[in-house]
C-alpha positions in Angstrom: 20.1 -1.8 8.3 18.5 -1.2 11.7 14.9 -1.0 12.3 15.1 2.2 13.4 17.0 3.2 9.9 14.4 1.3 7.4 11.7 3.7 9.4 13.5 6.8 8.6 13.7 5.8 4.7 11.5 7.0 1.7 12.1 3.4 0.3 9.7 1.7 3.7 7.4 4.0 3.0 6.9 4.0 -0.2 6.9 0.1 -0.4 4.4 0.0 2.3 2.1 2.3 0.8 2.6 0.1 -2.6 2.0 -3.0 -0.9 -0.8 -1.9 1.3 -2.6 -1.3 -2.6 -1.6 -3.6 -3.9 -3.3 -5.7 -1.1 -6.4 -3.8 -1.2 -6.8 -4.3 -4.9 -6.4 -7.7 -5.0 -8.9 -8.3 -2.5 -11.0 -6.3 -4.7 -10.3 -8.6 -7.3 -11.2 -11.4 -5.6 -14.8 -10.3 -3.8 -15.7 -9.2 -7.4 -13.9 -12.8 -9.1 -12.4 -10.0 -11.4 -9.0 -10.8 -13.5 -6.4 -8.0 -14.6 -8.0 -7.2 -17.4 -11.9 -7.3 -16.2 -10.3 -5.1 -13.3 -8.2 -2.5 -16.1 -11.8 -2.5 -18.2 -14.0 -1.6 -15.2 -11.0 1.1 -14.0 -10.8 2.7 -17.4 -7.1 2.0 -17.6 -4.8 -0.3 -19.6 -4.2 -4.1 -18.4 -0.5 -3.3 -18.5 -0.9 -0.4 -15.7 -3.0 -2.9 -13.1 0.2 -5.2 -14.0 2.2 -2.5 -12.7 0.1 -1.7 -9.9 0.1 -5.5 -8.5 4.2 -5.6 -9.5 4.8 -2.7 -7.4 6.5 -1.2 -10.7 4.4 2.4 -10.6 5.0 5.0 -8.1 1.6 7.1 -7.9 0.7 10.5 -8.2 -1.6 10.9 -4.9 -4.4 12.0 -7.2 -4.2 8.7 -9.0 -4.1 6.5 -5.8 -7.0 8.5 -4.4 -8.7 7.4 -8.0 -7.7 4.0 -7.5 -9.0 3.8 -3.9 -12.4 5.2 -4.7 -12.9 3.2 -7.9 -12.8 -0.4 -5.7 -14.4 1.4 -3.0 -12.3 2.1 -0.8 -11.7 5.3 1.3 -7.6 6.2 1.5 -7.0 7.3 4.7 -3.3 9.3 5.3 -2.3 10.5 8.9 1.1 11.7 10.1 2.6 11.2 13.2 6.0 12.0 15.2 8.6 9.8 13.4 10.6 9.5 16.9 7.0 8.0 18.8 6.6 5.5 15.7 10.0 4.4 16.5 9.6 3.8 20.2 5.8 2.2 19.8 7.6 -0.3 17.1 10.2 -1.0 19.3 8.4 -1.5 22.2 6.0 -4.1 20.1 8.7 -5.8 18.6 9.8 -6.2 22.0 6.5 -7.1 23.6 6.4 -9.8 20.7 9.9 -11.3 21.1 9.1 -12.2 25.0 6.2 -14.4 23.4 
């Protein structure tokens, strides 16, 4: 699959927003020296859904990862830009990084 392809997809963005959580959370986890369950206790959810969470297994409602965000104090930010322009500026980057 070309770059440009795994751009267009559902399945990038949707693993980046996971993963970008996911990293979030376990940074969380670590600042506060927090396990899965201390973090499911203080969240008010089950052990099994922070499992999920850090397994990239759940696909969230955007109410929930707004929940999520807030409760380790984070803000979620969302913006939307011109798929064509993220296209060129990754090429262009990837490029700029390959002559390196």
């Amino acid at each position: 699959m070309k770059r440009e392809e795994l751009l267009n997809s559902k399945e990038y963005w949707l693993s980046k927003i996971q993963i970008d959580l996911f990293n979030e959370i376990e940074k969380y986890m670590q600042r506060n020296g927090l396990n899965r369950t201390q973090l499911a206790e203080k969240l008010g959810v089950s052990k099994g859904y922070i499992s999920q969470i850090l397994n990239g297994d759940a696909d969230h409602r955007i109410s929930k990862l707004v929940e999520l965000s807030l409760a380790i104090g984070m803000a979620p930010r969302l913006s939307f830009e011109e798929l064509d322009t993220l296209v060129i500026a990754d090429s262009i980057n990837r490029d700029e990084n390959t002559d390196k």
